[in-house]
Backbone as CSV, one residue per row, in Angstrom:
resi,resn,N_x,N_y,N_z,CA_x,CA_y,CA_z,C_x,C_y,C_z
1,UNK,0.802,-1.199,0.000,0.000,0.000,0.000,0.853,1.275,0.000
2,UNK,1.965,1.613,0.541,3.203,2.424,1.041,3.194,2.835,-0.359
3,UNK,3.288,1.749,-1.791,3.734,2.664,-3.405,2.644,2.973,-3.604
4,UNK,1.211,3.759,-3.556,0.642,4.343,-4.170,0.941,5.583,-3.436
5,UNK,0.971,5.625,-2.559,1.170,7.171,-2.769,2.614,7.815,-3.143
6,UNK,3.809,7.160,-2.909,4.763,6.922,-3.779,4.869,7.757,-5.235
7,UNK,4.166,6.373,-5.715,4.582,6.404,-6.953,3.323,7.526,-7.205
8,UNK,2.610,8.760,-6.836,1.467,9.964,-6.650,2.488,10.586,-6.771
9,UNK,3.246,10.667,-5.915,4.589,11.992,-5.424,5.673,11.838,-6.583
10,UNK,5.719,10.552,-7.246,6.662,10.865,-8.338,6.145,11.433,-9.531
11,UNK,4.768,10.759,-10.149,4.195,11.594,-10.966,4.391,13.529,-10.906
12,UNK,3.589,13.503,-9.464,3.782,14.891,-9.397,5.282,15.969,-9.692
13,UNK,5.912,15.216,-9.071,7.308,15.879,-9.575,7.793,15.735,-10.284
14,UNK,7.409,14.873,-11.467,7.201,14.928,-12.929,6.562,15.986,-13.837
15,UNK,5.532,16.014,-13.616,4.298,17.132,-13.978,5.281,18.649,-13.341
16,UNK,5.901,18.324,-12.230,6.209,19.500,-11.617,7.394,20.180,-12.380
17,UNK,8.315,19.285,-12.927,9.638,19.101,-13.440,9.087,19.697,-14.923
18,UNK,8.181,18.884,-15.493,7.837,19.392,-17.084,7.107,20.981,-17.115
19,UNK,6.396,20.697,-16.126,5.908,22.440,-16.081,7.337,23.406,-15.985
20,UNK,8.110,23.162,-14.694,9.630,24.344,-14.677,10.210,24.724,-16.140
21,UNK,10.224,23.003,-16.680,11.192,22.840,-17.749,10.363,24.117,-19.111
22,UNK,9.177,24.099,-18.766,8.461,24.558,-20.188,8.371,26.367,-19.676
23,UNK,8.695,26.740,-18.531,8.772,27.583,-18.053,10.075,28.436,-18.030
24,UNK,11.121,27.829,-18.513,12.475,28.191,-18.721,13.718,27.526,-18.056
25,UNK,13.130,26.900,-16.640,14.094,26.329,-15.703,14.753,25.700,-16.064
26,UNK,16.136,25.396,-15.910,17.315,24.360,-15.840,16.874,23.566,-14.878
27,UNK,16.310,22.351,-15.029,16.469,21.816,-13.568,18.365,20.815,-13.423
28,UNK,18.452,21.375,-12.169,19.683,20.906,-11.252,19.624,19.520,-10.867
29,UNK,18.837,19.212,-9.979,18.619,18.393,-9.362,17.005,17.965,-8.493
30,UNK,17.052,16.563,-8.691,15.308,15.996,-8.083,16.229,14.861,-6.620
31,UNK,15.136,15.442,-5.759,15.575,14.708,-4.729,16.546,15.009,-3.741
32,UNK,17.167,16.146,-3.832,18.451,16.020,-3.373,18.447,16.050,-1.856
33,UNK,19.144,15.442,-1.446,19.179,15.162,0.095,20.053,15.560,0.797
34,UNK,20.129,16.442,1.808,20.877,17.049,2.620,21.171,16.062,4.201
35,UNK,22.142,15.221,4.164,21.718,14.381,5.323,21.450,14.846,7.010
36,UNK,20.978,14.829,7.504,19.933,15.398,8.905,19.221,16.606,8.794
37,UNK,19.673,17.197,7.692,18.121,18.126,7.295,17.310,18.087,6.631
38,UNK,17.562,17.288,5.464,16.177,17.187,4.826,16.305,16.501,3.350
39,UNK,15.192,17.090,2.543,15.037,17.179,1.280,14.740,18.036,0.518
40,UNK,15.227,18.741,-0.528,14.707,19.179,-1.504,14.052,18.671,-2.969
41,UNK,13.140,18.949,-3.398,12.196,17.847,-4.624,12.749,18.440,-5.574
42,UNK,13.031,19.584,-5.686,13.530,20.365,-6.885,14.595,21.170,-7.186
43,UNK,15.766,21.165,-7.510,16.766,22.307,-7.757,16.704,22.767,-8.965
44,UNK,16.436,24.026,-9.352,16.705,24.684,-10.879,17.092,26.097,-10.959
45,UNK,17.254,26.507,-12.174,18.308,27.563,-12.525,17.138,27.920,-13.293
46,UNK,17.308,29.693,-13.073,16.903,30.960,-14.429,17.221,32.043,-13.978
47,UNK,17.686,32.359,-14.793,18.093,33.658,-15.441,19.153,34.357,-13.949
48,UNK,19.984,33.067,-13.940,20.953,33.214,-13.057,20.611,33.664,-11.301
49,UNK,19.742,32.703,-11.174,19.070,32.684,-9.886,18.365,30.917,-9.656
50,UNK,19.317,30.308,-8.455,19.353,29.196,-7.883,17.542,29.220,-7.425
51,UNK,16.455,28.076,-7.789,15.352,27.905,-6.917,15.628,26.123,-6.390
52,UNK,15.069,26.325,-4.925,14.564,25.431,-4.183,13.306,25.232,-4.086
53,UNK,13.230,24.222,-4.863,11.446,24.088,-5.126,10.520,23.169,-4.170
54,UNK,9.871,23.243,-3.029,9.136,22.002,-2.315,7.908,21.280,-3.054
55,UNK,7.582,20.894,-3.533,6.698,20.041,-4.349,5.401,19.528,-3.499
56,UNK,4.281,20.318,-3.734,3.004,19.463,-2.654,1.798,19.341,-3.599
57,UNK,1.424,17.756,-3.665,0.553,17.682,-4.047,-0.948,17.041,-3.674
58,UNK,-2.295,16.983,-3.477,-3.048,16.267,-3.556,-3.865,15.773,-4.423
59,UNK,-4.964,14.549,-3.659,-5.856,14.295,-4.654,-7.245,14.483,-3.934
60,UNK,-7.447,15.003,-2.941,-8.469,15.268,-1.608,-8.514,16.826,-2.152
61,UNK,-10.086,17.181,-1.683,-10.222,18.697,-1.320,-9.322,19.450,-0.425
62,UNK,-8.614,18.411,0.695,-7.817,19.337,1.586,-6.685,20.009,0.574
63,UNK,-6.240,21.242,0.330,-5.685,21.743,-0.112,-3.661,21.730,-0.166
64,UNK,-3.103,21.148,-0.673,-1.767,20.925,-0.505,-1.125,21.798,-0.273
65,UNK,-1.569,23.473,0.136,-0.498,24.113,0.288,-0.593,23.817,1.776
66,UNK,-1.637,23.563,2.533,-1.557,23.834,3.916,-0.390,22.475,4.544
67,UNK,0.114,21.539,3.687,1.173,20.876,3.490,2.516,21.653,3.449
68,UNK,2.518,22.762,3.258,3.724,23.329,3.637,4.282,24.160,4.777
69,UNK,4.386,23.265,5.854,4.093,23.846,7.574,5.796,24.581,7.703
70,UNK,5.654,25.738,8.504,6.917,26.120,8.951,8.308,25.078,9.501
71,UNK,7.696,24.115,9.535,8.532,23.251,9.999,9.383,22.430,8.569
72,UNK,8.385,22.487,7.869,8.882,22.102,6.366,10.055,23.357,5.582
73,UNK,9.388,24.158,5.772,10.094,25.175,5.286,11.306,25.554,5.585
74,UNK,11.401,25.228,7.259,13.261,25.260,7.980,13.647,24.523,7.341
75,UNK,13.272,23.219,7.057,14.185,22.198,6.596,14.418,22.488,4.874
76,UNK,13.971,22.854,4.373,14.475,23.284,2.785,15.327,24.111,2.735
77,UNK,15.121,25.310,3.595,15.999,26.604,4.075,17.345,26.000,4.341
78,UNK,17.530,24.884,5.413,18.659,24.179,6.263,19.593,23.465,4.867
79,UNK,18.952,22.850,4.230,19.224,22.092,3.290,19.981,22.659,1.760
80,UNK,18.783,23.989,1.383,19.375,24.896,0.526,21.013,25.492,0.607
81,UNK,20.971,26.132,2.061,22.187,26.697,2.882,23.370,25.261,2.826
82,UNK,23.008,24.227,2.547,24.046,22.930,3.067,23.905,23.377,1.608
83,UNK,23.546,23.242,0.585,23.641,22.691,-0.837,24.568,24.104,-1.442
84,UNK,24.264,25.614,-1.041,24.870,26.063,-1.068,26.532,26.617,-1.033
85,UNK,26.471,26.005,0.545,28.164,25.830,0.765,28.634,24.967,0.374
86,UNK,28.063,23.322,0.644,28.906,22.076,-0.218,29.158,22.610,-2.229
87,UNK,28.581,23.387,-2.494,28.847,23.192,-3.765,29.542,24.955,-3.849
88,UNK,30.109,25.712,-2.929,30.475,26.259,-3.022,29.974,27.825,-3.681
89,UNK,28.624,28.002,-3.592,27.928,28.988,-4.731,27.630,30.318,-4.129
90,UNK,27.323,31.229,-4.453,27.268,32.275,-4.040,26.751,33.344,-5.200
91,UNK,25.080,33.450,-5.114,24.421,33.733,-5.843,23.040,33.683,-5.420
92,UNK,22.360,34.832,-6.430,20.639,34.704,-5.266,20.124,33.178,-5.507
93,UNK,19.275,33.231,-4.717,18.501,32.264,-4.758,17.320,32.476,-4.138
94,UNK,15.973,31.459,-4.104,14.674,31.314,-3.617,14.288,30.417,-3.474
95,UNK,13.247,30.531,-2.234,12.577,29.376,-1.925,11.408,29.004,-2.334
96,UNK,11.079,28.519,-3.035,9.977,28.569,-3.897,8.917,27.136,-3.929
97,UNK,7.307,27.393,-4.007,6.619,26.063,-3.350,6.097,25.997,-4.934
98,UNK,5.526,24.999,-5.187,4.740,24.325,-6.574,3.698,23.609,-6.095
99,UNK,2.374,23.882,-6.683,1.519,22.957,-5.322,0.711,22.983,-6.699
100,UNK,0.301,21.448,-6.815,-0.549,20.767,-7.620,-1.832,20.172,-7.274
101,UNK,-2.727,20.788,-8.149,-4.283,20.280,-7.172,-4.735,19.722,-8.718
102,UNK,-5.207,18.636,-8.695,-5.885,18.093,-10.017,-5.401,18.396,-10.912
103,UNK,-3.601,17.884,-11.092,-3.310,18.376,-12.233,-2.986,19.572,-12.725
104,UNK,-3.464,21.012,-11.776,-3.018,22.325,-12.624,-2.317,22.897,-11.464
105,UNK,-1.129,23.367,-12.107,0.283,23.922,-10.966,-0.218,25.366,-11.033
106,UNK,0.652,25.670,-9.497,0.598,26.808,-9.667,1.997,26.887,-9.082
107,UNK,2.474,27.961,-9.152,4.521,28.116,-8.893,4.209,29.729,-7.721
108,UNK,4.917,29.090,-6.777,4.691,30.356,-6.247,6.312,30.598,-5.555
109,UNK,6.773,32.221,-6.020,8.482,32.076,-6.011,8.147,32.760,-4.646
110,UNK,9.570,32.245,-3.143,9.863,32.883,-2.444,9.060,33.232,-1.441
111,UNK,8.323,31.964,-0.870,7.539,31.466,-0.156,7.932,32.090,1.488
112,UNK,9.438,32.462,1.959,9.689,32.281,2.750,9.761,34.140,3.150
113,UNK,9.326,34.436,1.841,9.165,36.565,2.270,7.962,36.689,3.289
């Protein structure tokens, strides 16, 4: 039972990935894992500005943004900042949520203003 919703969350960050991509984004990286802080679903590039993308989706009326709790948000922040220094970069960046309800995205940059 554990892969259906699984394999829900990969679709979505599929859908999520093809929407960035058609949107201009470089994507960087899916998945990337910061070990004891977290995850990020999305890394991509435009127009010379790093995004950290959190990826929430449902298939319920409850609404997936309310899926993005402050507590989620430290940990992308924590993670971004690790992905930052391990790769040495120094350049803007944002934190940015993608929240998919039936299929239609919406991108919302810099979630954390």
């Amino acid at each position: 039972m554990r892969e259906l919703p699984k394999l829900f969350g990969d679709k979505s960050e599929t859908l999520a990935t093809s929407f960035l991509e058609q949107s201009g984004f470089v994507i960087l990286e899916r998945n990337y894992f910061a070990r004891k802080l977290g995850e990020i679903d999305i890394i991509a590039s435009r127009d010379d500005v790093l995004h950290f993308i959190e990826v929430k989706s449902g298939k319920t009326e409850f609404d997936p943004i309310y899926n993005l709790t402050p507590a989620k948000l430290r940990k992308v922040i924590n993670s971004s900042q690790y992905y930052m220094k391990s790769k040495k970069l120094d350049m803007a960046f944002s934190i940015d949520a993608l929240i998919i309800r039936h299929d239609e995205v919406e991108f919302i940059q810099n979630v954390t203003l």
